[in-house]
N, C-alpha and C positions, 0 to 999 in steps of 0.2 A: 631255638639255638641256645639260649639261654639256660636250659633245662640240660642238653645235651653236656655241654661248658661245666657247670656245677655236678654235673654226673662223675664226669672224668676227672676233675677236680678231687671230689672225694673217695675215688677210686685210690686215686697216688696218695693220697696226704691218709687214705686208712690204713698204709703202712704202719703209723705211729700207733694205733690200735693193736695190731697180731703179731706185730716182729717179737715183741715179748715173750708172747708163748710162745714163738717154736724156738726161739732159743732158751728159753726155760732151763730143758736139761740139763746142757751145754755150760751155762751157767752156772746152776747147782754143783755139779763137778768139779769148777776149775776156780770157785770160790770158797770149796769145801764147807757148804750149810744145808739144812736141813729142807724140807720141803719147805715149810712154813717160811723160812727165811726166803727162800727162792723165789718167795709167791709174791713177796712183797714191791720187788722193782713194777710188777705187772698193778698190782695195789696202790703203790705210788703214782703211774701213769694214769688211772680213771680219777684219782682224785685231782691230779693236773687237771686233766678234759674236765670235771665234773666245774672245777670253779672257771675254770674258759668259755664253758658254756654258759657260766653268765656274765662275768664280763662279758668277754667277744657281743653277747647278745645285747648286753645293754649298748655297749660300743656300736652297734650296728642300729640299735632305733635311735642314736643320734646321729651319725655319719655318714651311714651308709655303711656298704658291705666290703666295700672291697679293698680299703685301710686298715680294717685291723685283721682282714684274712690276710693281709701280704706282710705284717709283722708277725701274724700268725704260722706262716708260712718260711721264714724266716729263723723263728724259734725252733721251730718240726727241726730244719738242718742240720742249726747247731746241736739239737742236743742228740742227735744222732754220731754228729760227727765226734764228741765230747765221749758219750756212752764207750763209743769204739774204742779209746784210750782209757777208761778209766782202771784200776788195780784193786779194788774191793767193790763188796757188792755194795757199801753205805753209799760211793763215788758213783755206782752202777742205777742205783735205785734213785738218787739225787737228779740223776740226766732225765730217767725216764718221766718222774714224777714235774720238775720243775719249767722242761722247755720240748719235752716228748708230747705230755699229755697234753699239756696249755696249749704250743703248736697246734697237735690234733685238733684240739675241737673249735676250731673253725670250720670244717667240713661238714659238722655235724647240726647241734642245736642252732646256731647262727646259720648256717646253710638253708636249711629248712624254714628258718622262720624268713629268711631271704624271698624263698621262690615260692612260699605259701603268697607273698603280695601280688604275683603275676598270673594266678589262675584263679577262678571262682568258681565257672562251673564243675571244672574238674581238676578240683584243691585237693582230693583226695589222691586222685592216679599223683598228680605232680608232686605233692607231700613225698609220698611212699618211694615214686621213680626217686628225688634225690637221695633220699635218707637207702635207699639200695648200694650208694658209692661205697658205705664200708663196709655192708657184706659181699660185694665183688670185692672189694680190698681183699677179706678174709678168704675171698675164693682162688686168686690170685698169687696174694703174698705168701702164705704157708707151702704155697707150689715152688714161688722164685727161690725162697730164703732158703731150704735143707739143699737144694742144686749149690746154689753158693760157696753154701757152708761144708759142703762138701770136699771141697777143692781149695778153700782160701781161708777156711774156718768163719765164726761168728762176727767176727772184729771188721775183716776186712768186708763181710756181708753188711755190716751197720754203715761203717764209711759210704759205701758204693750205693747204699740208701738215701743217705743225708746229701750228695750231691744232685743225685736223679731229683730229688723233690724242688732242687733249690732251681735247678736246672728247669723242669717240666710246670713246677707249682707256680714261682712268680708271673711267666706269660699270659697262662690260664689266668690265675687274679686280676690281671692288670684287663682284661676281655672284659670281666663285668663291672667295669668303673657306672655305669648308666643307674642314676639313683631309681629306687622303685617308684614304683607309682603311689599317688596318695589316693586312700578311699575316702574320696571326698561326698561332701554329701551331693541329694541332685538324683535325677533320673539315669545314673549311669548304669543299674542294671546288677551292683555288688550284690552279695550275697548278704543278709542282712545277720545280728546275731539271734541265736536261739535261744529260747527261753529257759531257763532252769531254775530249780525254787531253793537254789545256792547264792552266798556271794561268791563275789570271785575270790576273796583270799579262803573261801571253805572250799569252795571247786579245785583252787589249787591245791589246796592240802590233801582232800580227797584223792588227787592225782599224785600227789609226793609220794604217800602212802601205798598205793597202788602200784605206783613205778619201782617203788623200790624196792617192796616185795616180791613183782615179778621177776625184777633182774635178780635176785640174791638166788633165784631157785635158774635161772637162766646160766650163770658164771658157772656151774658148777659142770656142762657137757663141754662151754666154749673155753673155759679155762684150763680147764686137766684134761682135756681129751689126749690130750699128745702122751702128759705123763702117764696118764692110764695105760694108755696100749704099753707105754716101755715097761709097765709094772706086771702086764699079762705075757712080756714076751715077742709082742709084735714088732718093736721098734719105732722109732721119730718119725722114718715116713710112712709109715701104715698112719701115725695118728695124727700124721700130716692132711693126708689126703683125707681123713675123716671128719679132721676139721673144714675141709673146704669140700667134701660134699657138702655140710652142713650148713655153712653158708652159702655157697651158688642157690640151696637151696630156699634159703631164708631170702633170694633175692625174686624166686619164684612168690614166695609166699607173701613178702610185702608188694608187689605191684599188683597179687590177686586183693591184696587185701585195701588197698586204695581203689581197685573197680569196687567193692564191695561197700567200702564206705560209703561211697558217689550215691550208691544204692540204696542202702538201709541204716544209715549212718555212722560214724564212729565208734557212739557208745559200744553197741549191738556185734559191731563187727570185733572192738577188741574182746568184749566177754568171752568169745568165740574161739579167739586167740588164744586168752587165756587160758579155757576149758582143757583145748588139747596139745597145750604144751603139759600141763597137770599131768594128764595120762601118759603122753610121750617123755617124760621122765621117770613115770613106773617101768617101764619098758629096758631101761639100761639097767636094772637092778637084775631079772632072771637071764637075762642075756650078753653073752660076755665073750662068744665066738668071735672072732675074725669076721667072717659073714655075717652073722647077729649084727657088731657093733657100725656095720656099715650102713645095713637096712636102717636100724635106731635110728643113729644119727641122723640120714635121709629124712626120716618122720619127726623127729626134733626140728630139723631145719625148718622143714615143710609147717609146723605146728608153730614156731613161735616167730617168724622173719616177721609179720605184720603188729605185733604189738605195742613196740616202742614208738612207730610213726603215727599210730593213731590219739596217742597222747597230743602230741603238735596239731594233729587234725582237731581237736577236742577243743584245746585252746582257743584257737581261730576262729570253730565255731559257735561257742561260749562266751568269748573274750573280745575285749578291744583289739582292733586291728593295732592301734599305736603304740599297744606292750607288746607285741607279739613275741619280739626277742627275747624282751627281759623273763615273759611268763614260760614261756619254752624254754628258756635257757636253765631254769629252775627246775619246773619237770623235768626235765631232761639232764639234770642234774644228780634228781633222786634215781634217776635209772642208772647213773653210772658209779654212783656211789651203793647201788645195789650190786652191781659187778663188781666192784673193787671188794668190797664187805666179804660179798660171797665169794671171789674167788682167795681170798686172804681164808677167812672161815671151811674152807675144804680145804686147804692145806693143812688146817690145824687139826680139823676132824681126822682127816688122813694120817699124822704125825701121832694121836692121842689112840687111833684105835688099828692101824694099820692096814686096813683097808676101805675103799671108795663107797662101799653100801649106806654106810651111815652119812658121809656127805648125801650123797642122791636121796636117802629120806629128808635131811633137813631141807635139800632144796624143794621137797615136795611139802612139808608143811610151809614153808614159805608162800609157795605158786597160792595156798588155800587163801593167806591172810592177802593177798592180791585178789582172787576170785569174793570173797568176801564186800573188798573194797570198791570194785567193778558192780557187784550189783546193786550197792546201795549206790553208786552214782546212775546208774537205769535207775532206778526206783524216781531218785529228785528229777531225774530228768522229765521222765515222766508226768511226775505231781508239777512240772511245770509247764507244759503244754497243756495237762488239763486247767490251770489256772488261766494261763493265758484263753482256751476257750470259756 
């Protein structure tokens, strides 16, 4: 129940993640700036999430969870409602960044490190199942927002966001007031941690690295997909819908990828991850059809939904249970600060050369200096299981 609760939770509240993109263009337009400028309110918003995720996280291994999700939740609102009024993009980018992103990410890193405390045997599936809420968000909202906007424009689309959350998010919060449980020591059966021949401030860092190399090459289909089709001619909802094939599918891809953790473990399963999002980002560079860019995206989605919940899984099973927030909230930090980076860094590459080719290469040397960092953490992990035998 609890799992289901935090599902739906961050379904509504990953609003605050994608409403930015699709009204991107919309924006750009009626603020009259450049790509790059345009990219920035979306930039401002993961740096919100990026430092929410660790407050909110540290907030939640002293408190519990569901006090600073409902000032969290609270924030989401306003700055929704705030955004919908504001008159420049500095006013525009101020909402997103300061009470959009911050709001957000309670759904997220503090989410997960929430309901990793109520499964062990299977930390993996329930990791992945909640960290799925904001790619159904993504699957979802790209669909609600362009009907909206349609008809009432962007403005009244943001308002009519900022009450549903405030409306639907606080009840849902106020559900998981029930503090977790403690892994106490004793014959209760926890999952013990696993050995690695790291500390944990070098296993984190390992993972900083890693996370946010993935994401920098990750921001670059989820953040311009929209603009892209309108630069090929397609239009906002062609790259609408390509956005949320691409996440419905990243929600296939992360609960295969939590059975698969369960199985052969985190490390193993993100390398994995990692490999063929690498490849499924050469893939958008010769193909640029209508049809093309639908199948891509499909196999992007498909290729990289599992890699950021495995980070959390990593933690968990590396790490003290009683940092869980704080350590996740950090990696998970670096990931979202690889989406902001990278999706600020493709608007610019895009702005300096005028077309997306040269983005989608940098995101692919990016994805390498990830793939790089992923198997030197297999390697210690390794050297530490043979130590411990």
């Amino acid at each position: 129940m609890r799992l289901g609760i935090s599902l739906l939770l961050a379904t509504i509240g990953g609003a605050g993640m994608w409403a930015v993109v699709v009204v991107l263009p919309a924006v750009q337009v009626e603020f009259g700036v450049d790509r790059a400028a345009a990219s920035m309110p979306y930039t401002a918003t993961m740096v919100g999430f990026a430092a929410g995720n660790v407050l909110v996280g540290r907030a939640i291994d002293r408190m519990g969870y569901w006090i600073p999700a409902l000032a969290s939740a609270a924030a989401l609102s306003a700055g929704f409602l705030l955004a919908s009024l504001t008159t420049s993009i500095l006013g525009f980018t101020l909402a997103q960044g300061l009470l959009i992103g911050l709001g957000t990410s309670a759904i997220f890193g503090p989410l997960i490190a929430d309901i990793s405390h109520w499964f062990n045997r299977r930390r993996g599936v329930a990791v992945t199942a909640a960290a799925s809420g904001s790619y159904l968000a993504g699957a979802v909202w790209p669909i609600v927002i362009p009907y909206i906007m349609r008809s009432e424009g962007w403005r009244f689309a943001y308002a009519a966001i900022g009450v549903f959350c405030l409306a639907t998010m606080v009840p849902l919060v106020l559900m998981l007031r029930r503090g977790a449980p403690r892994e106490a020591a004793g014959p209760s059966g926890n999952r013990p941690v696993q050995p690695i021949s790291l500390s944990p401030s070098a296993l984190q860092m390992l993972l900083v690295v890693a996370g946010f190399g993935c994401c920098m090459a990750m921001s670059m289909p989820q953040v311009h997909i929209v603009a892209y089709c309108m630069d090929l001619g397609y239009g906002v909802a062609r790259g609408a819908d390509m956005l949320s094939i691409m996440l419905a599918a990243g929600v296939v891809s992360r609960i295969g990828s939590g059975f698969l953790a369960d199985r052969i473990g985190a490390v193993k399963t993100l390398l994995i991850g990692s490999a063929l999002q690498c490849v499924s980002l050469l893939f958008y560079i010769p193909f640029d059809g209508l049809a093309s860019l639908y199948v891509v995206s499909l196999i992007f989605g498909l290729s990289q939904g599992g890699i950021v919940p495995c980070y959390a899984i990593i933690v968990r099973d590396y790490m003290p249970a009683r940092e869980a927030g704080q350590r996740v909230g950090i990696v998970l930090m670096a990931t979202i600060f690889g989406m902001a980076v990278g999706g600020w860094m493709s608007g610019w590459i895009y702005d300096l050369t005028g077309s997306y080719a040269a983005a989608f290469l940098n995101g692919i040397a990016w994805n390498l200096v990830n793939l790089t960092a992923v198997l030197l953490l297999m390697w210690k992990a390794r050297r530490g299981v043979e130590a411990l035998a």
